[in-house]
N, C-alpha and C positions, 0 to 999 in steps of 0.2 A: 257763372258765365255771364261778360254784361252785352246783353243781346240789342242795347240802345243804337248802338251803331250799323244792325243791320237794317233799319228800312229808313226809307226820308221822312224828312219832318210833317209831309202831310198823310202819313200812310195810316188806314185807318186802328182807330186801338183795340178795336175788338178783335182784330186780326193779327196783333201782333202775338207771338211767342212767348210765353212766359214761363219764365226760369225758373226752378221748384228746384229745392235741394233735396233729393232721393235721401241722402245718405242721413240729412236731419231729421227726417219724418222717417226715417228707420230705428232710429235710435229713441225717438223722442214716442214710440210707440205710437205716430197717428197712421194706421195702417189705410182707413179709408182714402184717405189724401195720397198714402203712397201708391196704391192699388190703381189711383184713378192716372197716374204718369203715365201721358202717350209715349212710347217707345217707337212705331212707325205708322208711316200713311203711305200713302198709295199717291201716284201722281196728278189724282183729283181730290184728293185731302181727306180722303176717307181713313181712316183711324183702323187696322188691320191688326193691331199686338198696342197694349197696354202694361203695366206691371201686374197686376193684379189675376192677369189671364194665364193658365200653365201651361200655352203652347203658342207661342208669339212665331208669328205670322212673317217674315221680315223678306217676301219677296224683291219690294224694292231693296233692301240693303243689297241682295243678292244677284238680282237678275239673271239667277241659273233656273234650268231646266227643272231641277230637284232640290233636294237638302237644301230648301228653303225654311226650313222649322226649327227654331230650338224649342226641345221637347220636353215638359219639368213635369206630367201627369203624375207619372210615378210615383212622385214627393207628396201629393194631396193627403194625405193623410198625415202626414209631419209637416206642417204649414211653417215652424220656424225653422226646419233645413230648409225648406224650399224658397222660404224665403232668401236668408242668406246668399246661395244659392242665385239667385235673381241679379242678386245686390254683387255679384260679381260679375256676372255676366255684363249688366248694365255695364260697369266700370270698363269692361272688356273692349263693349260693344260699342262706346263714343271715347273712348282711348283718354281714360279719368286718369293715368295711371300716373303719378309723380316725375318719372324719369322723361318726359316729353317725348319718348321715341315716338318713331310711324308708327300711324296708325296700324292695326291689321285687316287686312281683307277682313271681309265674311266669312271663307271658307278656312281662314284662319283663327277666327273668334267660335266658329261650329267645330275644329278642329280641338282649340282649348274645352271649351261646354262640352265635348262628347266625353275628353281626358278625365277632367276635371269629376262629371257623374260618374264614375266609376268609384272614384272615392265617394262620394255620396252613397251609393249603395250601400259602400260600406256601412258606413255610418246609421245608415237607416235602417239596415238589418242588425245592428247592434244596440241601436235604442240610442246614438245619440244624436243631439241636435245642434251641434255645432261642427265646424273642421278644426276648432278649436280642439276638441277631443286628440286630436294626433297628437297633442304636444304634451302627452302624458307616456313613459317609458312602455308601460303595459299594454293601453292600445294601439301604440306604435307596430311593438313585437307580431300582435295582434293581426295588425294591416299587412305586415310583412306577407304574416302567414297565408293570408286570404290571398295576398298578392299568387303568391307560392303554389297554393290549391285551385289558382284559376287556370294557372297556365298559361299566362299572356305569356310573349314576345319579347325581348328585350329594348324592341323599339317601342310597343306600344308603353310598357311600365318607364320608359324614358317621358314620352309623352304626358305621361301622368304625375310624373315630378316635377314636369315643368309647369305646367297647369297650377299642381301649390304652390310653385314660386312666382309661378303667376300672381295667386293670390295673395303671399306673404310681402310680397313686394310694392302693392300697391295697399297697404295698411292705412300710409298717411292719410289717403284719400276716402275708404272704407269706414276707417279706425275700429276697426270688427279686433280685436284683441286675441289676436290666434297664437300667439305664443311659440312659432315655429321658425327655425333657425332654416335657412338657406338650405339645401340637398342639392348634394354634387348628382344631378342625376344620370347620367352616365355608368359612374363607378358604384354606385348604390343600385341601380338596375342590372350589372353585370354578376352583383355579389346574391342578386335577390333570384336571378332566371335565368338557367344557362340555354333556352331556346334561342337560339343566334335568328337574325333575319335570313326567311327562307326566299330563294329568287324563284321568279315568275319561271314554270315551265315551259319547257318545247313540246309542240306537240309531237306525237310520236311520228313516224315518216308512213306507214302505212295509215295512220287517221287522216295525218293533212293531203293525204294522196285523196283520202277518202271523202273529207270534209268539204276540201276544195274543189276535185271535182265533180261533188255532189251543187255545190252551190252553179258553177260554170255551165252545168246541165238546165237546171234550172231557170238560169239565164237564157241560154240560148233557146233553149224550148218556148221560151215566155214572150221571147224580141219579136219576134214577125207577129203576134197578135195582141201587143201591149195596149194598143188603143180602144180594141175588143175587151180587154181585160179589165180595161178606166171604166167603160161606156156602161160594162156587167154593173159595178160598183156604183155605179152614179144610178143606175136604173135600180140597183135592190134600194137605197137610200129614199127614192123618189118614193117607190112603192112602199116603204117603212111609213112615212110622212102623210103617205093618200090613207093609209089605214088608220093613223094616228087619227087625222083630220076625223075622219069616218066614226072614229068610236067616239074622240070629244063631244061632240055635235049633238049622238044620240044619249051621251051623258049631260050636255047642255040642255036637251028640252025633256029632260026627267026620268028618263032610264035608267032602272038600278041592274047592277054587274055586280057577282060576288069579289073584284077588289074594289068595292067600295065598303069599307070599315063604318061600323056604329058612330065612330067618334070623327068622323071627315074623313078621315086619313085614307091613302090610298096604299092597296096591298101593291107594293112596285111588280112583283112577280108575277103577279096572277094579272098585274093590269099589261104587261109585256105581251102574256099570251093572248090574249082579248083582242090587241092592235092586231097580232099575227093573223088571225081569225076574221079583219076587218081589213087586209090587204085584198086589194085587186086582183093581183098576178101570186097564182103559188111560186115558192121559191124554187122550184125547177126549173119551173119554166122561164126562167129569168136564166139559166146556169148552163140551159140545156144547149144553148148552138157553140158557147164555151165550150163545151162538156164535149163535142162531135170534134173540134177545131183540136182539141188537146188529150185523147185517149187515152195516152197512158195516166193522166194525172185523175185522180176518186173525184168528180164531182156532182155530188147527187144532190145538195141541199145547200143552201145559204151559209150552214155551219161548215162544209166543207171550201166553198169557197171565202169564205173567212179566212181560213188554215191556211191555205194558198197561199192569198193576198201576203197575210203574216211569213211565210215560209220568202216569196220573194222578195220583200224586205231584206230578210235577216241574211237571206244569200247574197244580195248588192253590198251587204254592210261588211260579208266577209272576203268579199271578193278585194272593196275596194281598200280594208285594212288587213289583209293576205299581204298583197300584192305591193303594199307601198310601205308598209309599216309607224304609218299613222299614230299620233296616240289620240285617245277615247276625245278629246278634247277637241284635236284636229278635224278627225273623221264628224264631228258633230258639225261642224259648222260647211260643209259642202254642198254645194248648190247646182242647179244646172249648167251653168257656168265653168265649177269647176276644172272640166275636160280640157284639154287641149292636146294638141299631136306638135311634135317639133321637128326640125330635119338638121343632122351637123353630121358632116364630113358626108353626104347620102346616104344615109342611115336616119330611121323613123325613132322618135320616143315618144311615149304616150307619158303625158304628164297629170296631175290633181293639183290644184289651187286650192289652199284653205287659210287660218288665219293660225298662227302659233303661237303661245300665251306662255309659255314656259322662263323666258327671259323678255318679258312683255310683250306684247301682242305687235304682231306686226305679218305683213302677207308671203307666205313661206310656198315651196315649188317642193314635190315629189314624184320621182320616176314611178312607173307605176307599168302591169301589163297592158295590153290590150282587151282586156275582159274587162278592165276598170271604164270602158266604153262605154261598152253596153248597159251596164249598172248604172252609171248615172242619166242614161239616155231611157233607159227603165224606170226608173224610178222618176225624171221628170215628168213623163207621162202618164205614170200609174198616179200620184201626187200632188198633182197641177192643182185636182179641187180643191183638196184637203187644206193647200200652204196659201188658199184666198182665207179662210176660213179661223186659221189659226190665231191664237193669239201669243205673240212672242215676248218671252219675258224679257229680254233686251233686243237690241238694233241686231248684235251677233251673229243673228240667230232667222231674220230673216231671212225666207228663203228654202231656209234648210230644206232637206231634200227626203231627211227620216222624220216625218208623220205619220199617223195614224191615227184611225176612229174604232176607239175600244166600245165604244157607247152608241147606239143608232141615237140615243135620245139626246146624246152632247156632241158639242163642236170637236173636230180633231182637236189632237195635242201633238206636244213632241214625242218619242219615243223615248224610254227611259228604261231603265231597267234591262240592260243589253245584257249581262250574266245569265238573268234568266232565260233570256229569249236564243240566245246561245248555246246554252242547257239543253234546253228546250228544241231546239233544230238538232242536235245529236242525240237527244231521247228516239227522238218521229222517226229518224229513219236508221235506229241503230248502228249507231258509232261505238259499238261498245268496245271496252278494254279487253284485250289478251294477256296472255303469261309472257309472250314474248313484247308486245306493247308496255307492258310493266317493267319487263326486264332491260329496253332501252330507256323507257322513261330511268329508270335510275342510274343508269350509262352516259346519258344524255345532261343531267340536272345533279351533277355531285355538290351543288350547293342547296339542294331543296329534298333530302330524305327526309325529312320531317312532314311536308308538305304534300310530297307523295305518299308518303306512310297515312296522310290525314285523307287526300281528296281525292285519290288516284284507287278503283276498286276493278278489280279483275271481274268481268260480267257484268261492270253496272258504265253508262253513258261516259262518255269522256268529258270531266269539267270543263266545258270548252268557257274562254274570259279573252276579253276584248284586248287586254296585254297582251296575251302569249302570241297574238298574229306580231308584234315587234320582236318579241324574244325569238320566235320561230325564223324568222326571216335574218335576222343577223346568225341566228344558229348555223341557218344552211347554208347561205352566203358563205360563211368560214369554211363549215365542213368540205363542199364542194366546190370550193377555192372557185367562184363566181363572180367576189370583190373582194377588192382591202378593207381594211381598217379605216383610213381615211378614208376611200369612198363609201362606207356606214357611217361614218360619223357625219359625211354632209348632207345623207339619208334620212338621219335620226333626229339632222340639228337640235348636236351635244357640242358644249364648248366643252369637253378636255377628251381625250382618244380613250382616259381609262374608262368611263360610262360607257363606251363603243365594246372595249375590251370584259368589260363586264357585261354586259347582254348578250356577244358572243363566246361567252365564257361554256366549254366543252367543245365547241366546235370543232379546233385545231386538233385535238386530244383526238375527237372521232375520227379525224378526218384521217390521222396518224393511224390509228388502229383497223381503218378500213383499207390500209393502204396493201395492194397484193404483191407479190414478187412474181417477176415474169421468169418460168424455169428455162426457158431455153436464154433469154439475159444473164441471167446469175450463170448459168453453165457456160455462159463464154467466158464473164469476167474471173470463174475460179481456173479456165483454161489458161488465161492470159497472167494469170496471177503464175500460176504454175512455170511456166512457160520462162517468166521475168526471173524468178528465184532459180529454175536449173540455170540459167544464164547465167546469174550471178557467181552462181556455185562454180561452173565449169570454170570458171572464166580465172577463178581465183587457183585452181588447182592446177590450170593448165595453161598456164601464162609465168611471164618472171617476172612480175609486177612484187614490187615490195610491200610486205603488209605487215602489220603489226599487233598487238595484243596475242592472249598467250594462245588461242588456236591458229590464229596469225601464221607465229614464228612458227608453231609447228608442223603448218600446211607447207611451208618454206623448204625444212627440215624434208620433208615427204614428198616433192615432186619427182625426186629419182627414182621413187617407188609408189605409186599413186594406189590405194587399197582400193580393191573391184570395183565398190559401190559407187568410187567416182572415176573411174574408169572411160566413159564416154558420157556424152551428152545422154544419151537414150537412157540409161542406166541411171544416169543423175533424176531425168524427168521422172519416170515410172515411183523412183523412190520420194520423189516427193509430193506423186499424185498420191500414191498409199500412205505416205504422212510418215514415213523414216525418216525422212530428212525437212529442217523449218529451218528459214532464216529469215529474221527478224529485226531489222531495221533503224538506227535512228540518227542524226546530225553527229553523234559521234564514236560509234560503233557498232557493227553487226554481232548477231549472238544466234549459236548453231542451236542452245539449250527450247528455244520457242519458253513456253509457258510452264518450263521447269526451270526458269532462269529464277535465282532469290532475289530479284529485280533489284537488288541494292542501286545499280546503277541509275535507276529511275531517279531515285534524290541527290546520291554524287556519285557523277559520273566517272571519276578518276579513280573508282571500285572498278571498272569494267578495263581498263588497261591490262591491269595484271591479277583479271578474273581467277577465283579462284577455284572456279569446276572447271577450268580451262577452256571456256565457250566463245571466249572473243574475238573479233576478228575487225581489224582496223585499215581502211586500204588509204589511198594517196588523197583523195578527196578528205574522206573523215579527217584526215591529218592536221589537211588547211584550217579547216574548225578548231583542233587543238594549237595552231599556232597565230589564230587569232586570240583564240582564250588566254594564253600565254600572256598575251599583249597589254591585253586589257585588264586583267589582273596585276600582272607588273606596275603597269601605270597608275593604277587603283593603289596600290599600295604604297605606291613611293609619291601619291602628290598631297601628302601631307593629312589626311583626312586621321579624324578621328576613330581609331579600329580596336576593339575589344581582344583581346588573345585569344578568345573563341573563335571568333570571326577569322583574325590572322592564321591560325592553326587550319583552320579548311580553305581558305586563297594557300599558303604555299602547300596543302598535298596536292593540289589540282595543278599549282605550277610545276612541279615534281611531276605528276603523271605527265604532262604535256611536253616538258623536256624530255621524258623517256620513249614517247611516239615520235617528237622530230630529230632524235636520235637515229631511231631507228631508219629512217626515209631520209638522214643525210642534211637534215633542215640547219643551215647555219640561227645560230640563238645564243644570246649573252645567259647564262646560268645566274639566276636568280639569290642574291646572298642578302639574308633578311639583315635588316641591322639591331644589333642585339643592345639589349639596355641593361647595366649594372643595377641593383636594386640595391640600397645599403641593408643589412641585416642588422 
């Protein structure tokens, strides 16, 4: 790279940038020189990840909260994988790669590096020291197998093929001699693992009743004394700090404490409890007018009010990605600000402002309840201190609203780790699974029996995960027909309706199968049903309406002598409430047979003219339908189109039946004469 062009001509030289080719001091075995290549600095040029280090530091690359580390310790013991190894990532990580594409994010290059070590494993649990190794047929079979015995996923073993063609592709650049031909990854991961991708669960309707308003409780309990609850926090802190002070001091002018080590070092444990010893105020008494203010909640000690603090967090976090269905991304970046109330058509909606990164970042609106209030009116107060304090690893991120001090002796941070703290709030106050919780769980989720089979235990916490408040919320929205589709999808901000359709995937299905029949409705409609068909019946027996087909003619034949059963209306109803009598309906025939009819006429209807159980019955209406078909067949046939003899042979027996119904009803019609063609033999 010629780095000449990036500073002015008076810029100093000690400071400039110097170009070192990675890839020739790999090859050329000078390892010192490679080892010593800066890989990142920090925005005061401090040096945080080198090559030579097995766990490279690359918050600037990343500017997230977490999986800021690509992590290579594991390899220390095999220095030439880990090297190699290195030597990819590097290519990765400043986009060395031939083909000029975009670059990739960070979380795109920790994406490859995670794929990618997975083969390494391999490799290092079989003794070899290259990726070159795959490109022999036996350790291939070999990877297969392991692939096969681990169990991944069909997405993750896709990931992992692209990751070698990651590497196989960028050769020029490397020239690491890997000897590997392209993989279709795709059809190679379908033929290697039939685990299909499992979708994110719903939570079950008795947890989220539970989970939810256990959090809402929580909230509301906590709102009228949040300032109380800041002031507790801020005073145990102080008093951590006056005790610190206190023990330092007496350790400054020569006091020995058994965590002071032979060797300087300080036992951290034993020096914790020391400072506790050297506070001012016990920690009751710091908890205690809390403690009278909020009854029902355990607060005896500082560790209890910890648990608290932690518990109300975690219940703002689910209230306000409950309620809006956020993703983990979204919900991170909300601030006191956030809130707002709107009014259309006079009607109230409580809104969240955050930022959306999914189709590049830009500032995105979610309807949300009114408990999403409270939670961030909570948590701005409970957090006020903590978000002077922080340090934020980008602009993003200012502000945020989820901090915490895991540590009295370090600065807050951001919150991380929401799986477990999720876990963790349905452990405390048992959320556990039932048989019937289970039994919807797989009612609910017909795309994730594998998943449930995995995470889902009868008697043990409900995996609760910061996805499933989006999955759960388009679940129920469907189920309890609450919104459309398109209104999810401008919820979810998804460009295409099927991603909408796919998170409320079961919804519909429940919502069909919860659905009741109301007995006194169905008892009218089978009245009215009833009701319709004696009508009919009478009407045809006891009328001199013309009708046609062969029960037809015979009811015709029969009205001089009409047989009991049809005898009166009354007679007709009764027989057809007890199921003697069915008639059965369609554009071109009735049929007395019901559901012992040989339904022939379902495929061609000119079977039902001149039925042969004798069931049919054709009146003046049905006819018009036969002397429309008539029409359109005729004209079909005569306007020159191309018709096979098969075809022909089923257009005139339908013409045929249809001239023998407007026969019968008197229908003037020209008789249909095919034109017949000589074949030579």
């Amino acid at each position: 790279m010629d780095t000449s062009t990036l500073y002015l001509p008076d810029f100093p030289q000690q400071y400039k940038v110097k170009d070192v080719d990675a890839v020739e001091l790999y090859h050329a075995g000078r390892f010192d020189e490679l080892d010593a290549i800066i890989i990142c600095k920090d925005k005061n040029g401090a040096v945080t990840a080198t090559f030579g280090q097995s766990n490279w530091y690359c918050l600037p690359f990343s500017r997230k909260k977490t999986a800021n580390n690509l992590n290579m310790e594991e390899f220390d013991e095999i220095p030439e994988l880990q090297r190699e190894l290195k030597l990819l990532t590097l290519g990765w990580l400043f986009n060395k790669g031939p083909k000029k594409r975009k670059a990739l994010s960070f979380s795109g290059v920790l994406t490859q590096f995670s794929s990618i070590k997975m083969t390494y494993r391999f490799l290092a649990q079989n003794n070899h020291i290259s990726l070159k190794a795959l490109s022999k047929q036996s350790v291939w079979t070999q990877f297969e197998r392991y692939l096969i015995e681990k169990g991944y996923a069909q997405r993750t073993v896709v990931s992992l093929f692209v990751a070698i063609n990651g590497a196989t592709h960028s050769a020029s650049w490397h020239k690491l001699d890997l000897g590997l031909a392209p993989i279709k990854s795709e059809q190679q991961a379908r033929r290697i693992c039939t685990k299909t991708p499992q979708q994110t669960l719903v939570i079950p309707e008795r947890l989220c009743h539970d989970i939810y308003g256990k959090a809402i409780e929580l909230l509301d309990e906590a709102y009228p004394y949040r300032h109380l609850i800041a002031d507790t926090e801020k005073a145990i802190q102080d008093n951590y700090f006056k005790g610190k002070c206190r023990l330092d001091n007496k350790v400054k002018y020569g006091t020995n404490f058994t965590f002071m080590r032979s060797d300087g070092n300080i036992d951290s444990h034993k020096y914790a409890i020391a400072i506790k010893d050297y506070q001012p105020q016990k920690g009751y008494d710091i908890v205690a007018l809390l403690a009278n203010k909020i009854p029902n909640i355990a607060l005896k000690n500082v560790a209890d009010f910890r648990r608290y603090l932690g518990q109300l967090i975690t219940a703002s976090y689910i209230i306000c990605g409950g309620f809006s269905g956020m993703r983990d991304s979204e919900l991170d970046k909300l601030t006191p600000d956030s809130y707002y109330k709107d009014t259309f058509d006079g009607r109230d909606y409580h809104m969240l402002q955050s930022h959306s990164f999914k189709l590049g970042e830009k500032r995105a609106t979610w309807i949300t309840s009114a408990s999403s209030k409270l939670a961030i009116e909570l948590m701005d107060v409970l957090t006020k201190g903590w978000r002077k304090k922080v340090i934020y690893p980008d602009d993003k991120y200012v502000n945020s609203l989820w901090v915490h001090r895991p540590h009295r002796s370090k600065p807050p941070t951001l919150v991380g780790h929401w799986p477990h703290r999720l876990k963790l709030f349905c452990s405390h106050f048992h959320f556990t699974v039932t048989i019937e919780d289970y039994q919807e769980c797989i009612k609910s989720n017909p795309n994730s029996l594998e998943r449930i089979k995995h995470d889902v235990k009868v008697g043990q916490p409900w995996p609760l995960s910061s996805h499933q408040f989006r999955r759960t919320l388009a679940f129920y929205c469907i189920n309890n027909r609450l919104g459309t589709l398109v209104a999810l999808k401008q919820q979810f901000k998804h460009t295409y309706l099927a991603m909408t359709e796919w998170y409320s995937n079961g919804g519909k299905l429940a919502s069909l199968r919860d659905l009741k029949v109301d007995e006194q409705v169905q008892k009218a409609l089978d009245d009215i049903n009833a009701e319709t068909t004696a009508n009919k019946i009478f009407k045809q027996w006891h009328s001199d309406e013309t009708l046609s087909g062969t029960h037809g003619k015979a009811i015709m034949k029969m009205r001089g002598d009409v047989p009991t059963i049809y005898s009166s209306w009354d007679v007709i109803y009764k027989a057809v409430k007890d199921g003697k009598l069915t008639l059965h309906g369609s554009l071109h025939s009735y049929c007395k047979s019901g559901y012992d009819c040989d339904m022939d006429g379902v495929v061609a209807p000119q079977f039902c003219v001149d039925c042969g159980s004798g069931s049919s019955i054709i009146d003046e209406q049905q006819a018009k339908w036969w002397q429309k078909k008539h029409r359109s067949l005729v004209a079909y046939m005569e306007s020159g189109e191309e018709i096979s003899v098969s075809e022909q042979s089923h257009y005139i027996t339908q013409v045929r039946a249809a001239e023998k119904v407007m026969a019968d009803f008197d229908t003037p019609f020209t008789p249909f004469e095919p034109e017949l063609k000589v074949a030579k033999l």
